[in-house]
C-alpha positions as CSV (number, residue, x, y, z in Angstrom):
1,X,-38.4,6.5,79.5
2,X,-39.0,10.2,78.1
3,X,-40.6,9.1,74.3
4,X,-38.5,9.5,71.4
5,X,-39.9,10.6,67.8
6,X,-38.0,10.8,64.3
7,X,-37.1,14.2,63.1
8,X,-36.3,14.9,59.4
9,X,-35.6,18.0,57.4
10,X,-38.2,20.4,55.4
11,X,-37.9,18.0,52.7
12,X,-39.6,14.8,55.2
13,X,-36.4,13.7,54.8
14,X,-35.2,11.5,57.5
15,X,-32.5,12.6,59.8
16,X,-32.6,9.9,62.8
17,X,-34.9,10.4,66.5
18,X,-35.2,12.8,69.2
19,X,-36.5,12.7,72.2
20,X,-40.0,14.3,71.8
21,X,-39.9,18.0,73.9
22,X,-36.3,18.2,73.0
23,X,-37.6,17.8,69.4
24,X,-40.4,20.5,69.8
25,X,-37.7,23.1,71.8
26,X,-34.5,23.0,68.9
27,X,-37.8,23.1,66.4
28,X,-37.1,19.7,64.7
29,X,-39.5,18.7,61.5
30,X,-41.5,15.5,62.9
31,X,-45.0,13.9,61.9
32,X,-48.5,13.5,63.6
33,X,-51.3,11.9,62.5
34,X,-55.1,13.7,62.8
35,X,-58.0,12.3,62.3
36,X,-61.4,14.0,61.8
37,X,-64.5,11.7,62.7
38,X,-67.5,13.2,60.1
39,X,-71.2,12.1,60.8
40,X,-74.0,12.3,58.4
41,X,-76.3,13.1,61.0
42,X,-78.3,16.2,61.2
43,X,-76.7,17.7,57.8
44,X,-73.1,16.5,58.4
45,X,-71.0,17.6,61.5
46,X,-67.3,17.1,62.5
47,X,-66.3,15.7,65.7
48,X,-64.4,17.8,67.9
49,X,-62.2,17.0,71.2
50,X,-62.5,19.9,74.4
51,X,-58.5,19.0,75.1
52,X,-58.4,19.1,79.3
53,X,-57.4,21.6,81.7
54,X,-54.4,19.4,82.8
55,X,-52.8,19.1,79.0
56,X,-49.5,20.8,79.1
57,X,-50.8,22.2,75.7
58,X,-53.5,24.5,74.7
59,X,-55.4,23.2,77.9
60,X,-59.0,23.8,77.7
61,X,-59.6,24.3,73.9
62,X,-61.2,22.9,71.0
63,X,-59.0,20.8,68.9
64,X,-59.4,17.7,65.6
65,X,-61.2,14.9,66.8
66,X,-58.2,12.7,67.4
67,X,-54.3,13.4,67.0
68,X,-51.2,12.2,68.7
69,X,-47.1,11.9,67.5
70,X,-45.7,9.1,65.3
71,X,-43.4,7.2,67.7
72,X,-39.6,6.6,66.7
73,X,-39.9,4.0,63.5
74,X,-44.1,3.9,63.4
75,X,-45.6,4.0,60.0
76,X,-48.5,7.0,59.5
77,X,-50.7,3.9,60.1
78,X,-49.7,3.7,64.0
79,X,-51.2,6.7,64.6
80,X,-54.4,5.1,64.4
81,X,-54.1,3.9,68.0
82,X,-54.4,7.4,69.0
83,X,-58.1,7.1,68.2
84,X,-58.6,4.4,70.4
85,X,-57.0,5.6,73.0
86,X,-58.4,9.1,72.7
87,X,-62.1,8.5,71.9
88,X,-62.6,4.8,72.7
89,X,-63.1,4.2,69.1
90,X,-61.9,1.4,66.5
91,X,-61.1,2.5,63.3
92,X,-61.3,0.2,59.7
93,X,-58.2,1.1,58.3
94,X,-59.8,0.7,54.9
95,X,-62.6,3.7,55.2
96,X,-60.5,6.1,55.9
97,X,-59.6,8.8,53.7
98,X,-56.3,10.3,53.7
99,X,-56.3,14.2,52.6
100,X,-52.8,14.3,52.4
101,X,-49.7,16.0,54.6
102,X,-50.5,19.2,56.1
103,X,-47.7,21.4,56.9
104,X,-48.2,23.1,60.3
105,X,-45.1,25.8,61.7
106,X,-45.9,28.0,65.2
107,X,-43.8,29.4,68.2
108,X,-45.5,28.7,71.3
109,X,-45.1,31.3,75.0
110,X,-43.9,28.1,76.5
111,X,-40.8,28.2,74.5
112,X,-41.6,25.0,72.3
113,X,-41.1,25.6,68.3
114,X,-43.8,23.4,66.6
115,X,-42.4,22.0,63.0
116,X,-45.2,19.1,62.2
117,X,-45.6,17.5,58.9
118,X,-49.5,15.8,59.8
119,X,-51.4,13.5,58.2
120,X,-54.7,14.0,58.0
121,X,-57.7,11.3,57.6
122,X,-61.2,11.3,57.5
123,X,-63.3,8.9,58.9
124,X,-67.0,8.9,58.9
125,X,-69.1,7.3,61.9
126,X,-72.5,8.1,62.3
127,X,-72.5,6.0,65.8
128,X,-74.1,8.6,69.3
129,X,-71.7,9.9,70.8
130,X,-72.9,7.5,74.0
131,X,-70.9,5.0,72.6
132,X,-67.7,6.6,72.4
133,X,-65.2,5.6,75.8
134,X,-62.8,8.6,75.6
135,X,-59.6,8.8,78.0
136,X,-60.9,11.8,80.8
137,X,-57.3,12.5,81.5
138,X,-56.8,14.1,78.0
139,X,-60.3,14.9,76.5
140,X,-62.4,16.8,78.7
141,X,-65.7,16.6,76.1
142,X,-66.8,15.8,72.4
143,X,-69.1,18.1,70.8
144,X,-70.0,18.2,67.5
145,X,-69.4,20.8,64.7
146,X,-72.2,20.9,62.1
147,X,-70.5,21.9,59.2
148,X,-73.2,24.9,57.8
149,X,-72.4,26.3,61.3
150,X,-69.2,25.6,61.5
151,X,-68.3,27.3,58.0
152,X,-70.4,30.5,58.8
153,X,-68.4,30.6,62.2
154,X,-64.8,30.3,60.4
155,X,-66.0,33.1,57.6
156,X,-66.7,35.1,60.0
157,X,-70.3,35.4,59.2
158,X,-71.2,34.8,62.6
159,X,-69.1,35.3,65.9
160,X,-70.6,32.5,68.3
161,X,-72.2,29.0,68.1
162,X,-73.9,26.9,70.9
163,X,-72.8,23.0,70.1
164,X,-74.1,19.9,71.8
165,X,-72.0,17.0,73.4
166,X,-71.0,15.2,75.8
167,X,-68.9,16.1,79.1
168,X,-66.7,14.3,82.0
169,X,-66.0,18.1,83.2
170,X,-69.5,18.1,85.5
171,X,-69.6,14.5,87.2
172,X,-65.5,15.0,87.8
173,X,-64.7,12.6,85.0
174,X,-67.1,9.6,86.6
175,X,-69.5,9.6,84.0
176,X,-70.7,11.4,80.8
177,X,-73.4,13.8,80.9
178,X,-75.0,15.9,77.9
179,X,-74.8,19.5,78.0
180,X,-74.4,22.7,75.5
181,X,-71.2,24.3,75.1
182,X,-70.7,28.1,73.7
183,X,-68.2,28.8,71.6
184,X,-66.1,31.5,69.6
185,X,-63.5,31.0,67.2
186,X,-60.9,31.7,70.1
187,X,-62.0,28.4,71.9
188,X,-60.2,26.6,69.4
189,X,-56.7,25.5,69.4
190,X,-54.5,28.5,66.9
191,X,-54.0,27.8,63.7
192,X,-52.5,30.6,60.8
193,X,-54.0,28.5,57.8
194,X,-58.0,27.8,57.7
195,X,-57.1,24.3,58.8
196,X,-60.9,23.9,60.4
197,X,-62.8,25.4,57.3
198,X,-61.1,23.6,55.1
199,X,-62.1,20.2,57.2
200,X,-65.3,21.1,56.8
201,X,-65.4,21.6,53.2
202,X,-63.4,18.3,52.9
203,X,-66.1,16.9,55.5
204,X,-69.0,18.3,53.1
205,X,-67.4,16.6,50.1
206,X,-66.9,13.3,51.8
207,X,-70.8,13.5,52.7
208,X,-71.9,14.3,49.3
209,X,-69.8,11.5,47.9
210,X,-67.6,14.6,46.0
211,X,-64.2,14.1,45.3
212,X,-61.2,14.2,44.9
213,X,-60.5,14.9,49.0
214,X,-57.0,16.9,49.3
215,X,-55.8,19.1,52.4
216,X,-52.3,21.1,52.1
């Protein structure tokens, strides 16, 4: 049964349910739910998914820790189980912090017309990355992002970083094994706003106990 999401106008008003790719082709409004997963460790770093070579989407890059669609009549709350299912991970409800609704409009080659309203979360979990049980069929690694790097790397004061994770890609998705991954700012999934600089600021506040925490 092809999955079905709701739809509204530019206003998040509603306007009834679609099924999802017909959604994303006629460019229909619809929400998602992110969540970035900050750690303390080693000066503060955000976690970041390698999507897999077999996504029908953006195969093969860097993307938020863990996202996914809001189902047809889910509250922002459901999308928690995309964490789970993603990363392996259970999430409190009650640490998180919601940044707010982040307004995301692309055209993709594959003809799909992306028109997302997503909430966005931080949660912070300073747990190794060994523990983490993530699906292989959709997340190929986890590295992490330490967010000095990272925010050199997105003000273009440097053009490359090395980061450290974990990978299925080497043992064929059988087992985890550490490795280094270089990247560039193209190995990450295209966004027109500074959507990952401005998670790392909100990352660095959340760390230093800053607020208020706010993402548009």
């Amino acid at each position: 049964m092809a999955e079905r999401i709701d739809i509204y106008n530019a206003n998040l008003e509603p306007r009834g349910s679609m099924e999802r790719i017909q959604a994303h082709h006629q460019g229909e409004w619809h929400r998602t739910f992110h969540c970035w997963i900050v750690s303390g460790d080693d000066g503060g770093a955000l976690l970041l998914q390698k999507r897999s070579d077999t996504m029908r989407n953006f195969p093969g890059l860097l993307d938020v820790s863990a996202a996914g669609h809001l189902e047809a009549g889910e509250p922002v709350m459901a999308g928690l189980r995309e964490v789970a299912e993603e990363l392996g991970l259970t999430v409190e409800p009650e640490r998180l912090h919601h940044l707010g609704e982040r307004v995301e409009v692309a055209d993709q080659s594959n003809g799909q017309r992306n028109r997302e309203y997503q909430s966005v979360f931080l949660y912070r979990c300073d747990r190794p990355l060994g523990v983490y049980r993530p699906a292989a069929d959709e997340v190929a690694a986890l590295v992490w992002l330490p967010v000095a790097a990272g925010m050199e790397l997105f003000t273009e004061k440097v053009d490359d970083l090395v980061l450290r994770g974990h990978t299925f890609e080497r043992s064929g998705g059988q087992r985890w094994e550490e490795f280094t991954l270089p990247v560039t700012r193209d190995s990450f999934l295209p966004r027109i706003q500074r959507y990952y600089l401005t998670a790392l600021i909100m990352a660095e506040r959340l760390l230093s106990n800053a607020g208020p925490l706010a993402i548009s």
